[in-house]
C-alpha positions in Angstrom: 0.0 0.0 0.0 1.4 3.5 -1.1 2.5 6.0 1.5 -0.6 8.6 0.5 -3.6 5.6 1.1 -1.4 4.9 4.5 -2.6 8.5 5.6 -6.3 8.1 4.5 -6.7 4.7 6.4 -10.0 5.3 8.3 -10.1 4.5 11.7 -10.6 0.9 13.6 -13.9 -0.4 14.3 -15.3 -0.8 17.3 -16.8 -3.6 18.8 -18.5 -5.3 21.7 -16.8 -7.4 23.5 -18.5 -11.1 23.6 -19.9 -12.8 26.8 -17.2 -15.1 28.6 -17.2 -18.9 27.1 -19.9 -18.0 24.2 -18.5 -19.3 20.7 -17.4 -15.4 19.6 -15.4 -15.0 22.4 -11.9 -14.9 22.0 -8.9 -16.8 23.0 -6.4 -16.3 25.8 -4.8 -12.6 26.2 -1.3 -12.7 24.0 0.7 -11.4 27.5 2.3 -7.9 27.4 6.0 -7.2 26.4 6.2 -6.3 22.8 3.9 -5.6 19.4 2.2 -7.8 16.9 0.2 -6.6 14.3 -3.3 -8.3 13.9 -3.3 -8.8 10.0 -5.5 -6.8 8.3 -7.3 -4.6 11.0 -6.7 -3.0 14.2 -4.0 -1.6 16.3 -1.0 -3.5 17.3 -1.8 -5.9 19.8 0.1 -6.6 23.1 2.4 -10.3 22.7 5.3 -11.0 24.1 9.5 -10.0 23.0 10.1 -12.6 20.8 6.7 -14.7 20.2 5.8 -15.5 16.4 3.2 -13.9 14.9 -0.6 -14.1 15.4 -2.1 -16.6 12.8 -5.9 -16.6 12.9 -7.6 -20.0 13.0 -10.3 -20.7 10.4 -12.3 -23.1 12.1 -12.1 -21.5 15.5 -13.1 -18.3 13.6 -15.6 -19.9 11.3 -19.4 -18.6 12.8 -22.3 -19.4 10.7 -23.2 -15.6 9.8 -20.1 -15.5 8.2 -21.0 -18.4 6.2 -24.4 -16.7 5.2 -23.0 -13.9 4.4 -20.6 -15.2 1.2 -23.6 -17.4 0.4 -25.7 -14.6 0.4 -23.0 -12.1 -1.4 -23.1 -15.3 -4.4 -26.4 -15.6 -4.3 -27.0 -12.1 -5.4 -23.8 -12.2 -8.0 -25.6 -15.6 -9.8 -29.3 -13.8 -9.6 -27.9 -10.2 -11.1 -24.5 -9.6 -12.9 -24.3 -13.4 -14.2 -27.6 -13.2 -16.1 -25.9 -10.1 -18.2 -23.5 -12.4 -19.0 -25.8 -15.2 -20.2 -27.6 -12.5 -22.4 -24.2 -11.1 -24.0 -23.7 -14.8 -24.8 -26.6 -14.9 -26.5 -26.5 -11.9 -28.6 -23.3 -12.7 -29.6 -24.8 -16.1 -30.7 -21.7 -18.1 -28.3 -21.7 -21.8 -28.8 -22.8 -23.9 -25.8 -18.9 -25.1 -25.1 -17.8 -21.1 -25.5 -20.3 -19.7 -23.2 -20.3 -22.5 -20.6 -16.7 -22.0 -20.9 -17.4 -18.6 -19.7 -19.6 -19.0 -17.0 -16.8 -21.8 -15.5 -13.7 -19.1 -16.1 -15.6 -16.2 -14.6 -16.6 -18.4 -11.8 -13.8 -20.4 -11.1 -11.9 -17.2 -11.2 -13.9 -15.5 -8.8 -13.3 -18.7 -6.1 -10.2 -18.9 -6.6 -9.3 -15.7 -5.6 -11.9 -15.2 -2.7 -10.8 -18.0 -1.1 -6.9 -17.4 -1.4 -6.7 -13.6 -0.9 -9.0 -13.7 2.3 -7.4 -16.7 3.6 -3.9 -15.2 3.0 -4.5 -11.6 4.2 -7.5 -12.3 7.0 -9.8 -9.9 5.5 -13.0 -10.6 4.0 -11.7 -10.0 0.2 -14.6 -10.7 -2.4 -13.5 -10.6 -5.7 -16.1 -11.1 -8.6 -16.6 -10.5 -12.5 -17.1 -7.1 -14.0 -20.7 -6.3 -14.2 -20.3 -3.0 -16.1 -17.9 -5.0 -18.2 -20.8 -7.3 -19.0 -22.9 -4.8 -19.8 -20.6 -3.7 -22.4 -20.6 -6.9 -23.9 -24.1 -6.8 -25.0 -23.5 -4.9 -27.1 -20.4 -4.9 -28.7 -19.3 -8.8 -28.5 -21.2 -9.9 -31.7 -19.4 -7.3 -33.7 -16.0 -9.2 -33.6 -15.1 -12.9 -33.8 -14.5 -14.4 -30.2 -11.0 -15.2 -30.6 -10.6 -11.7 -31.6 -12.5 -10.8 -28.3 -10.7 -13.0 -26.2 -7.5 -11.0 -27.4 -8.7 -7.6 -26.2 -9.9 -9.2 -22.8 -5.7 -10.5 -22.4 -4.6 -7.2 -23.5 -6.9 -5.7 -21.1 -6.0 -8.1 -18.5 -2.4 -7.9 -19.0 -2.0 -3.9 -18.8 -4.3 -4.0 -15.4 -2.1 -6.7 -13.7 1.0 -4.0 -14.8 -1.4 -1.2 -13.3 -2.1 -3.2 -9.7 1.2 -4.9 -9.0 3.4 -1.2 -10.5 1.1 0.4 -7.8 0.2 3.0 -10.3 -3.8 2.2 -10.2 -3.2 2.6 -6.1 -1.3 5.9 -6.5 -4.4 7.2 -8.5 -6.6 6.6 -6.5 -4.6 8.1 -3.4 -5.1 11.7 -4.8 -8.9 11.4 -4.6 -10.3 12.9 -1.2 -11.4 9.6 1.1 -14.9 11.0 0.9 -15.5 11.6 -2.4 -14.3 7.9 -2.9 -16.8 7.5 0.1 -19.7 8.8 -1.6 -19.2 6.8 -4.9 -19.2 3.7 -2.8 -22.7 5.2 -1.5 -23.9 5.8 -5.2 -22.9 2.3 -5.7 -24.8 0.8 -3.1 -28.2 2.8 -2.9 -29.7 2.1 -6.3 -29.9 -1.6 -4.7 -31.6 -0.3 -1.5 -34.0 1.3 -3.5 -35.2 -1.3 -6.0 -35.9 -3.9 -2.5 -38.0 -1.1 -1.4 -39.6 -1.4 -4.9 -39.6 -5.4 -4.2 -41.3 -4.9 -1.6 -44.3 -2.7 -3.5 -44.0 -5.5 -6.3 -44.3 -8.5 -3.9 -45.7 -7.4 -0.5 -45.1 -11.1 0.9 -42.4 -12.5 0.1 -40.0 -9.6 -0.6 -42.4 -7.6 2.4 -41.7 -10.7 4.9 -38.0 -11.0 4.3 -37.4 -7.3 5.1 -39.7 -7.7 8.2 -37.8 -11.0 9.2 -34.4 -9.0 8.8 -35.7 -5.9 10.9 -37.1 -8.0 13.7 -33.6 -10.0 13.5 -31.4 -7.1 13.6 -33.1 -6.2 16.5 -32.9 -9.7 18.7 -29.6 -11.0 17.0 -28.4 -8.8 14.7 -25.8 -11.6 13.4 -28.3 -14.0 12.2 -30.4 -10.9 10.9 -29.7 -11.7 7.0 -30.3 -15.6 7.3 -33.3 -14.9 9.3 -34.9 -13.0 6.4 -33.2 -15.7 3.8 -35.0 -18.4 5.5 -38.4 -16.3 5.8 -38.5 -15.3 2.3 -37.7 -18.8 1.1 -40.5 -20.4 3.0 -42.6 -17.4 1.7 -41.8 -18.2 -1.5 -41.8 -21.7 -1.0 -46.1 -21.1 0.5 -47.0 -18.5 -2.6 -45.6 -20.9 -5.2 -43.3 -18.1 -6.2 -40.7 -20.4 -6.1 -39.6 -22.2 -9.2 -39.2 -25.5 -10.0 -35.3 -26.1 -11.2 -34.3 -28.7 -13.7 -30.6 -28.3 -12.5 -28.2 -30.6 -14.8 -25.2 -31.6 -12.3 -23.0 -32.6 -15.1 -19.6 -31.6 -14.3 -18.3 -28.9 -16.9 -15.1 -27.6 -17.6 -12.9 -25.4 -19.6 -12.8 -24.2 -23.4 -9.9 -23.3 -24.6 -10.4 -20.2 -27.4 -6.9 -19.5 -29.2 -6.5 -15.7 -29.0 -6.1 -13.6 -32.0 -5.3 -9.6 -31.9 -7.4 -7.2 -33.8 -7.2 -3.3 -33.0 -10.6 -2.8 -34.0 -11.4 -5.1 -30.8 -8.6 -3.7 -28.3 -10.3 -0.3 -28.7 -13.6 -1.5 -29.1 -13.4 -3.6 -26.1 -10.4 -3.9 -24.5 -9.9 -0.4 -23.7 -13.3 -0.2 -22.6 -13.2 -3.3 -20.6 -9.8 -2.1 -18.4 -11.6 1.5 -17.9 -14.6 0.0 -16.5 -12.7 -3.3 -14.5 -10.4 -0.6 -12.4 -12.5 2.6 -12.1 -15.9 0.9 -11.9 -15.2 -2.2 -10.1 -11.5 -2.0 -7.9 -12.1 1.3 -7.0 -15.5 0.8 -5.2 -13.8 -2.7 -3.9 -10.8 -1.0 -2.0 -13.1 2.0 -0.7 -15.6 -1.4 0.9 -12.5 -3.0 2.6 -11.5 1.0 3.6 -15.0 2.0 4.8 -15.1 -0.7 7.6 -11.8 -0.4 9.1 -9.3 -2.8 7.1 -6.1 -1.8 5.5 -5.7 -3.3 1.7 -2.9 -3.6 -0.4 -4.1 -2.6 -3.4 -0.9 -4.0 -5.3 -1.6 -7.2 -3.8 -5.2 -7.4 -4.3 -5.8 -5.5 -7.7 -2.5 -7.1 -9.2 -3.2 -11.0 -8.4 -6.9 -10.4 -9.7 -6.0 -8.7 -12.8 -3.0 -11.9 -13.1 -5.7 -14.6 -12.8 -8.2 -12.7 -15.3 -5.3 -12.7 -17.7 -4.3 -16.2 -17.2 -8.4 -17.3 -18.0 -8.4 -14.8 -20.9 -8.3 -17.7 -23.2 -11.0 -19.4 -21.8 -13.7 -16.8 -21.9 -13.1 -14.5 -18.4 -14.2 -10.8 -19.5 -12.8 -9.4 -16.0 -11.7 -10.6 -12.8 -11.3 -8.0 -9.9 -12.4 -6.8 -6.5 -16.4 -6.6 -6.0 -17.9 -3.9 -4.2 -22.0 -4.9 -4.1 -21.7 -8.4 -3.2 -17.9 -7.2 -0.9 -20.1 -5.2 1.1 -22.1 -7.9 2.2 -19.2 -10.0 3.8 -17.6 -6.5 5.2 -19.8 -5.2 7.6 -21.2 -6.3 11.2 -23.8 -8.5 9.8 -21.1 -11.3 9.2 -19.6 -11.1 12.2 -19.1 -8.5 15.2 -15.6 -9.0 15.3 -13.4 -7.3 12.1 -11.0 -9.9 12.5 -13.3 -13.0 11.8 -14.7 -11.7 8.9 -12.3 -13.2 6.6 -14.0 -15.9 6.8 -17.2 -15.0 4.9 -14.8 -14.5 2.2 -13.3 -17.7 2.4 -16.8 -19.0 2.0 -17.7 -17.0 -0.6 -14.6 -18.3 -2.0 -15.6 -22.0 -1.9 -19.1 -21.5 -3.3 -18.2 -19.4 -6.1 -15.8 -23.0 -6.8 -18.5 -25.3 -6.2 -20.9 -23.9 -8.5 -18.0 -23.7 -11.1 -18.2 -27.4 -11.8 -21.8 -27.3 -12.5 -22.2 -23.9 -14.7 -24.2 -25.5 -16.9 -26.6 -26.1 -14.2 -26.4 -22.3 -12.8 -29.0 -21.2 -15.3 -32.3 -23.1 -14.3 -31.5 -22.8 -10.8 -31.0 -19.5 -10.2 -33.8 -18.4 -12.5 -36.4 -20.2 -10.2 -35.5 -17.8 -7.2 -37.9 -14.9 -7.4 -36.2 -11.4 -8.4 -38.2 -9.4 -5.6 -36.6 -12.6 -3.4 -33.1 -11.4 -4.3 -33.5 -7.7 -4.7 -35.3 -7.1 -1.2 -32.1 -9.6 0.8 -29.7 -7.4 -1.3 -30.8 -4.4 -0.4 -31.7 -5.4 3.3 -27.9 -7.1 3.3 -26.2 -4.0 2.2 -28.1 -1.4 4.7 -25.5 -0.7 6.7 -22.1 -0.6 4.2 -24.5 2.1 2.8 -25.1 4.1 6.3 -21.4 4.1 6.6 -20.4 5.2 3.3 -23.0 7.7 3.6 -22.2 9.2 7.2 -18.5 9.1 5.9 -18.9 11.0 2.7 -20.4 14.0 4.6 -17.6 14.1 7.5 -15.6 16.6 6.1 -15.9 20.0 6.1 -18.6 22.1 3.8 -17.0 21.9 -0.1 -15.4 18.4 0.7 -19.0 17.3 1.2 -20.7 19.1 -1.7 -18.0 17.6 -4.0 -19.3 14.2 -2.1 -22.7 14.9 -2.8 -22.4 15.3 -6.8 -19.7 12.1 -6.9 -23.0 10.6 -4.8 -25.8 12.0 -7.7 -23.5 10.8 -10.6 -23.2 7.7 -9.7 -26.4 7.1 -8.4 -27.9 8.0 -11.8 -26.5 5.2 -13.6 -25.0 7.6 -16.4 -23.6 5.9 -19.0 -21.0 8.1 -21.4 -18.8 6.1 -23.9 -19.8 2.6 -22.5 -18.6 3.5 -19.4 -20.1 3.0 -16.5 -21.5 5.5 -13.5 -19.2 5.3 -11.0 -16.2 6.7 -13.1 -17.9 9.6 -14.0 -18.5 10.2 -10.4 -15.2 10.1 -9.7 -14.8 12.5 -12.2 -17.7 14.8 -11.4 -16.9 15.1 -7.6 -13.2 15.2 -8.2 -13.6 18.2 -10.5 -16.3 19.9 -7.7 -13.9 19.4 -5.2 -10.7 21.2 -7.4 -13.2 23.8 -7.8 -14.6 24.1 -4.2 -11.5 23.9 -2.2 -8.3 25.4 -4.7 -8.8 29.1 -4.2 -10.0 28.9 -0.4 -6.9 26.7 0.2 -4.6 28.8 -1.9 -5.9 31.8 0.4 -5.4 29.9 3.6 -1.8 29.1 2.9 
């Protein structure tokens, strides 16, 4: 992590301790004498001159919100961002072995790096495809043979994997104010809050029940809050025969190997596009997540080895690998676990789900199209309630022109603008960054 992101770490949360001999407590106090650091979060804590490190245990740490949360967190990736995929497929008029090719890469990417990056830096990191990347593929993947495609998505991935690891992306992002990044996080996260509330108009029951279920939880055990309302809306489902009936196929699928070819009508077309939308859409919101509830990320780490793995399943249909913010968001915050340092483990889980369903993406389809969209939309929203009250309360803690610049960064990318294929939350960047050079340059010029 660069020097200037050192100095706009936010601060450590805070939380309860847990009750003597319940399962969150923790182990033994590490005596006095010296300093360890706790990876990923927190202060140095007190250890004695000489001991070994800290390691953090993942089955003592392992709690079943945690779990919930990276099912839930794939849950709403397979219900949302992967059907985009499945329709870029099909406009593009895929084969069944290229686009189930696709489906495994993406997905078997996604696992892969969950489950190693959390377990190796003990913070929940939840890495995903690029849904704005997707998005652009609908409409410009059936202009350009696929090999030609799969050429622009390795250029793309090779220049981002120079980008993370060069610490160039991470120096870039530095010189935004933290809550102008803040506030884009917000504009990320509030269009989802608002279509559950319209979930909840569309399907009173169900998607009304769930949100009731996750209220009524957060306020008698706020840990099992999300499963609650899973398990409610299911069963309301389940009652209103809104629930589908799956024909899941458990065949075992695998890779398709597409021999790339390099055509500059495709790297500008889509490769350029695609890197744009991958590090300013996608890592940027990822890294402001992980910042926005206390941890400290390496960006070089975590943007370079996902950027290294899209490149590496290039050839095999992956349109983008990299940090996710939406379904990140979910396995950040208190509702997988009260303690920072066990969250980790929700993306661990996500992690091995994201794998297990890999093997059977041929499958993925029916099954995920019988869970009910209001289902989904109103346990997103409900699940990503409070990244969103923190990324809100933290874009307006600065001082009066630092929050207006917050507040259009906020409005851009809460509109969903679109300009040149790319996506919203770049042009809030843009927007609030320019507000804020505009606000603040000749009142701090005068001040100095």
């Amino acid at each position: 992590m660069t020097d200037a992101m050192a100095t706009a770490e936010p601060p450590t949360p805070r939380t309860p301790d847990p009750a003597p001999g319940s399962p969150d407590a923790p182990g033994p106090a590490a005596p006095t004498g010296g300093t360890l650091p706790v990876p990923g979060v927190g202060p140095a804590q007190p250890a004695a001159a000489g001991d070994a490190p800290v390691r953090r245990s993942l089955r003592r740490d392992t709690s079943v919100s945690a779990v919930v949360a990276g099912f839930v967190a794939v849950l709403v990736s397979y219900t949302g961002p992967f059907l985009i995929v499945l329709q870029a497929a099909d406009d593009a008029g895929l084969s069944v072995a290229e686009t189930t090719s696709w489906v495994w890469a993406i997905s078997f990417g996604s696992g892969l790096t969950c489950l190693v990056l959390s377990w190796a830096t003990r913070q929940p990191v939840v890495t995903a495809w690029s849904t704005p990347g997707a998005a652009l593929l609908v409409t410009t993947l059936g202009g350009y043979r696929f090999s030609d495609v799969v050429g622009a998505y390795l250029v793309a991935g090779v220049v981002a994997t120079v980008l993370g690891f060069s610490g160039l992306f991470g120096r870039l992002l530095a010189l935004v104010p933290r809550q102008v990044l803040s506030a884009m996080l917000a504009g990320v996260l509030l269009p989802f809050v608002l279509t559950a509330a319209l979930a909840v108009e569309a399907s009173p029951l169900v998607a009304g029940g769930l949100v009731a279920a996750f209220l009524v939880g957060r306020r008698v055990a706020p840990r099992y809050a999300v499963l609650g309302g899973l398990v409610v809306g299911v069963l309301l489902a389940v009652l209103t025969g809104d629930l589908g009936n799956p024909h899941v196929t458990l065949r075992i699928d695998g890779p398709h190997l597409t021999v790339p070819t390099f055509d500059l009508g495709a790297v500008v077309g889509i490769g350029l596009p695609l890197l744009v939308v991958t590090m300013a859409s996608q890592n940027a919101p990822g890294l402001t997540v992980l910042r926005n509830d206390g941890y400290d990320p390496d960006d070089r780490l975590l943007v370079g080895s996902t950027a290294a793995v899209w490149t590496v399943l290039a050839p095999f249909g992956a349109h983008g690998i990299n940090l996710a913010a939406i379904t990140a968001a979910i396995c950040t915050g208190r509702e997988a676990h009260h303690d920072p340092r066990r969250r980790y483990v929700a993306g661990v889980w996500c992690g091995v789900f994201y794998l297990a369903l890999s093997l059977v993406s041929s499958g993925l389809v029916a099954l995920f199209l019988a869970i009910p969209g209001d289902l989904v939309a109103a346990l997103a929203g409900a699940a990503l309630l409070g990244a969103l009250l923190g990324a809100t309360k933290d874009s307006f803690s600065g001082d009066a022109p630092t929050s207006e610049a917050a507040l259009v960064t906020l409005a851009v990318t809460a509109s969903g603008l679109t300009v040149l294929t790319v996506a919203s939350p770049f042009w809030g960047l843009v927007a609030g960054g320019l507000a804020y050079v505009v606000l603040t340059l000749g009142r701090r010029e005068r001040a100095g």
